[in-house]
PAKE-32286 format. One line per field, with one value per residue (C-alpha): residue number from 1; x, y, z; residue in three letters. Coordinates in steps of 0.1 Angstrom, whole numbers, padded with zeros to 4 digits. Layout:
BEGIN
n NUM:...
c1 X:...
c2 Y:...
c3 Z:...
res ALA:...
END
This chain:
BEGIN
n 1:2:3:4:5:6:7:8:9:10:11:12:13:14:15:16:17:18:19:20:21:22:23:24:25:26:27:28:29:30:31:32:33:34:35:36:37:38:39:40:41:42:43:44:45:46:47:48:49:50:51:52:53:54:55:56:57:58:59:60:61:62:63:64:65:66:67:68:69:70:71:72:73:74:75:76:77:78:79:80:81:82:83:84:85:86:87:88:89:90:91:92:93:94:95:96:97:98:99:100:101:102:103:104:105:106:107:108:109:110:111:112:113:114:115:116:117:118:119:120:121:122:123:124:125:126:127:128:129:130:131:132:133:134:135:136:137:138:139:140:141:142:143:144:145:146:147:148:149:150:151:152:153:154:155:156:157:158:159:160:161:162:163:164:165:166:167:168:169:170:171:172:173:174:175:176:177:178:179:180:181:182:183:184:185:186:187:188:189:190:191:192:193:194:195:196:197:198:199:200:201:202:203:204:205:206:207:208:209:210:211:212:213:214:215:216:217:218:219:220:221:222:223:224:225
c1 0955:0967:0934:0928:0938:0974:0974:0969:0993:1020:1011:1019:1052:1064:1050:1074:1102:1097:1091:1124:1147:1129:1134:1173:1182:1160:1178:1214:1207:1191:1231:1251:1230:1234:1276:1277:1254:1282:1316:1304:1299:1335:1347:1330:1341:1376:1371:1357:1384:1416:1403:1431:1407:1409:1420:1412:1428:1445:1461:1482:1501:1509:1543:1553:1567:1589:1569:1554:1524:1506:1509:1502:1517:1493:1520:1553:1578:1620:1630:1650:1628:1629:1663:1668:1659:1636:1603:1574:1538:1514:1479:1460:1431:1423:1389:1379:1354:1348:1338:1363:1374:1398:1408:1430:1423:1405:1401:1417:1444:1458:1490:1499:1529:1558:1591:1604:1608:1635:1616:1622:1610:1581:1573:1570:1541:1525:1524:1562:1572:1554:1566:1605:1600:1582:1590:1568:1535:1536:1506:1498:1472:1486:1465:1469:1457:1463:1448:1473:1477:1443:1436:1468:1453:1415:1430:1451:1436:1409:1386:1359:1379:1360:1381:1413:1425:1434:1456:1459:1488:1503:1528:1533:1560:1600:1615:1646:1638:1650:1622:1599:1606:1596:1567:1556:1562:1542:1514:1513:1513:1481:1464:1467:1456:1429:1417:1422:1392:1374:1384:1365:1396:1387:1377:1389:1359:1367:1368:1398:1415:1411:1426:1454:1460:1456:1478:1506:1504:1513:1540:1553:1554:1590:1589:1586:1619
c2 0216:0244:0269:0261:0299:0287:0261:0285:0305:0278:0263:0298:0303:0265:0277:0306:0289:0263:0290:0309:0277:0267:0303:0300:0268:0280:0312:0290:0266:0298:0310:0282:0275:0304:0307:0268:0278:0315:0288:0265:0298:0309:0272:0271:0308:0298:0265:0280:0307:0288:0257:0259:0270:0241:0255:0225:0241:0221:0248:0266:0228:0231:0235:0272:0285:0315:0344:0326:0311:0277:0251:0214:0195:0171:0160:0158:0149:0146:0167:0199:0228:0261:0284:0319:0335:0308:0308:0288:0276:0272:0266:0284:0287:0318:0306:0325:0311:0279:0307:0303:0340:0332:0302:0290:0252:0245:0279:0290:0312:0278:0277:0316:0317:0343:0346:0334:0364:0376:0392:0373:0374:0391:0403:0377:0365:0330:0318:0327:0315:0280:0278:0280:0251:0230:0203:0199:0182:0193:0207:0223:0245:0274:0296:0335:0347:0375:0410:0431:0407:0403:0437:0441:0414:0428:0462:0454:0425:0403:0426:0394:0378:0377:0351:0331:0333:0298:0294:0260:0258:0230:0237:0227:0233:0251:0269:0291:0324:0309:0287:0313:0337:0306:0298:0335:0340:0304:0321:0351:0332:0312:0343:0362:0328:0326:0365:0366:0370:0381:0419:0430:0451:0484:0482:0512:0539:0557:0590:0572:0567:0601:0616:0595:0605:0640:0638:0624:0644:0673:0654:0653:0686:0707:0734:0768:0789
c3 -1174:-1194:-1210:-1246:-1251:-1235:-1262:-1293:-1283:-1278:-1315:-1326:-1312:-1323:-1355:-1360:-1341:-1370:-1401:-1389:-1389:-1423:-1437:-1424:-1445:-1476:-1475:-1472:-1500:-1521:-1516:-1522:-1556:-1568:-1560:-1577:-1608:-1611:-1607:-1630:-1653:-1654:-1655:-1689:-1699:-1692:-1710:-1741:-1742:-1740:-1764:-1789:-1830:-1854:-1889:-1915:-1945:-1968:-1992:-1962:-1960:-2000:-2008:-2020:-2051:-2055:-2046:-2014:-2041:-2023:-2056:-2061:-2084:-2108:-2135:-2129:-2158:-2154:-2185:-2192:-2179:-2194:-2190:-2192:-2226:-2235:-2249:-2229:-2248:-2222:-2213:-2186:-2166:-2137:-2112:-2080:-2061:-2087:-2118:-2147:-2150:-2179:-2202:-2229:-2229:-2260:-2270:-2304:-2282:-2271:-2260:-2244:-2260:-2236:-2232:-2193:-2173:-2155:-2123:-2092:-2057:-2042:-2078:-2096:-2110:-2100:-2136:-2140:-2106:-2113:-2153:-2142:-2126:-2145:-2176:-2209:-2199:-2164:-2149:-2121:-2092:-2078:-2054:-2048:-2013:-1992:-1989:-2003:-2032:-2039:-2039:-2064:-2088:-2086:-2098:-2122:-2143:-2125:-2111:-2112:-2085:-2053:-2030:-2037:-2070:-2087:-2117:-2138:-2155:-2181:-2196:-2235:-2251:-2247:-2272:-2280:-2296:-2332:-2324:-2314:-2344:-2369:-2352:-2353:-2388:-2395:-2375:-2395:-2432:-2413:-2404:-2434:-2454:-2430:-2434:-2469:-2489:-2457:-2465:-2499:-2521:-2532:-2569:-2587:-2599:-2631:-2609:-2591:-2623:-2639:-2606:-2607:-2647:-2639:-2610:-2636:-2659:-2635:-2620:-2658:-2666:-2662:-2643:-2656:-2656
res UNK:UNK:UNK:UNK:UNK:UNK:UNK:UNK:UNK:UNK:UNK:UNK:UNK:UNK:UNK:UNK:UNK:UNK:UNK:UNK:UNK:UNK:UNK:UNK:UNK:UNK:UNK:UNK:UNK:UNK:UNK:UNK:UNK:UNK:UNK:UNK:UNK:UNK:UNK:UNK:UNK:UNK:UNK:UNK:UNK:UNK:UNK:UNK:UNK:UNK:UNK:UNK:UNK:UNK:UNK:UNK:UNK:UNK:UNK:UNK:UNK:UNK:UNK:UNK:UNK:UNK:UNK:UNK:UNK:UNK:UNK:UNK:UNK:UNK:UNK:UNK:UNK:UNK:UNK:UNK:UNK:UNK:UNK:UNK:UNK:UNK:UNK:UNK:UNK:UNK:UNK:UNK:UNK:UNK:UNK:UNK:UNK:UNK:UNK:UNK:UNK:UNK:UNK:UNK:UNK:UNK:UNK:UNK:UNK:UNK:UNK:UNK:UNK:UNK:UNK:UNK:UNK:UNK:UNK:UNK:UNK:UNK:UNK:UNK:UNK:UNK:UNK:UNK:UNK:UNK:UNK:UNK:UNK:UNK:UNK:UNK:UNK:UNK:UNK:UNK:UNK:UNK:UNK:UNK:UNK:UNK:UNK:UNK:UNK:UNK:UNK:UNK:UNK:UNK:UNK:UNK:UNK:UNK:UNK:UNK:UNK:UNK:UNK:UNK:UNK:UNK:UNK:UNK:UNK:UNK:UNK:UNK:UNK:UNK:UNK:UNK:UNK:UNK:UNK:UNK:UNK:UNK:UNK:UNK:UNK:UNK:UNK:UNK:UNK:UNK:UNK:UNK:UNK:UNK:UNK:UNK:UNK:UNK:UNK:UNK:UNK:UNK:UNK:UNK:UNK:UNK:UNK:UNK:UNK:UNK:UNK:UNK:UNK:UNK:UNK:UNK:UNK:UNK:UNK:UNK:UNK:UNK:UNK:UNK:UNK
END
């Protein structure tokens, strides 16, 4: 029979024998945790890198007009559009970020009234580009976008605009220049009807008239020889 002292000491050594296996596998599963938990990192890095970006924007699948403008067509209408030298009447509205900038419709400078221009490509302008193509009562959207342009636009006439810029356009009316040159001079008999009266005439004081009498009576005289 071995002393009780034996016995301690035996339960002491199985006890470390034990603690050092134990410590072994904790120390192994401790490891292949922590190399699992750094894979399944990178798998998900790698994932989230290469997943192709979803661009849900529905103006880059409009057709373009000359000068590379997105437009949409609302009316469309199968008559004569407007031909070199001719005079287009049309209504207009400019909106960046859903605030009306500018606006003829219902405004007493309805329609714009300008001859077609000549400029093509890159420098034309996106009311032009869409108006060459379009037919009395056709309206459409045409979008502006693009740094460079933007910042072309912003300094030269819509310094408002903070985004895209968006231009309404329906057209109203085509004309020759004969056309245009009547219409002009029937605007110019309304305005003057309109503005008359408005401007008080100059009555006459009797100073005024004894310059003028003075002044022609020295015109009448001869010269002296």
């Amino acid at each position: 029979m071995k002393p009780f002292f034996q016995d301690i000491v035996d339960v002491i050594c199985l006890k470390k024998i034990i603690m050092r296996k134990l410590g072994f596998w904790l120390i192994c599963s401790i490891v292949i945790t922590l190399v699992a938990c750094k894979n399944e990192v990178k798998t998900e890095t790698k994932a989230t890198t290469s997943a192709p970006l979803e661009v849900n924007d529905e103006i880059s699948k409009w057709p373009k007009l000359e000068g590379g403008y997105n437009y949409k067509q609302h009316t469309k209408n199968n008559t004569p559009k407007p031909k070199a030298g001719d005079y287009v009447y049309f209504d207009w509205s400019i909106v960046s970020n859903g605030q009306v900038l500018k606006s003829t419709y219902d405004s007493p400078q309805s329609p714009v009234k300008a001859k077609l221009s000549d400029i093509s490509g890159d420098k034309i302008s996106p009311s032009m580009a869409a108006l060459k193509t379009m037919s009395v009562g056709d309206s459409v959207t045409i979008v502006v976008r693009g740094e460079e342009r933007l910042k072309e636009y912003r300094k030269n006439a819509i310094s408002d605009a903070t985004g895209d810029i968006v231009y309404n356009i329906t057209l109203r009316a085509i004309k020759t220049e004969a056309e245009y040159k009547k219409d002009l001079e029937k605007d110019s008999k309304l305005t003057a009807e309109r503005t008359k009266g408005m401007i008080p005439e100059k009555k006459e004081t009797p100073t005024d008239v004894k310059d003028k009498s003075t002044k022609s009576t020295k015109t009448s005289k001869s010269p002296k020889k």
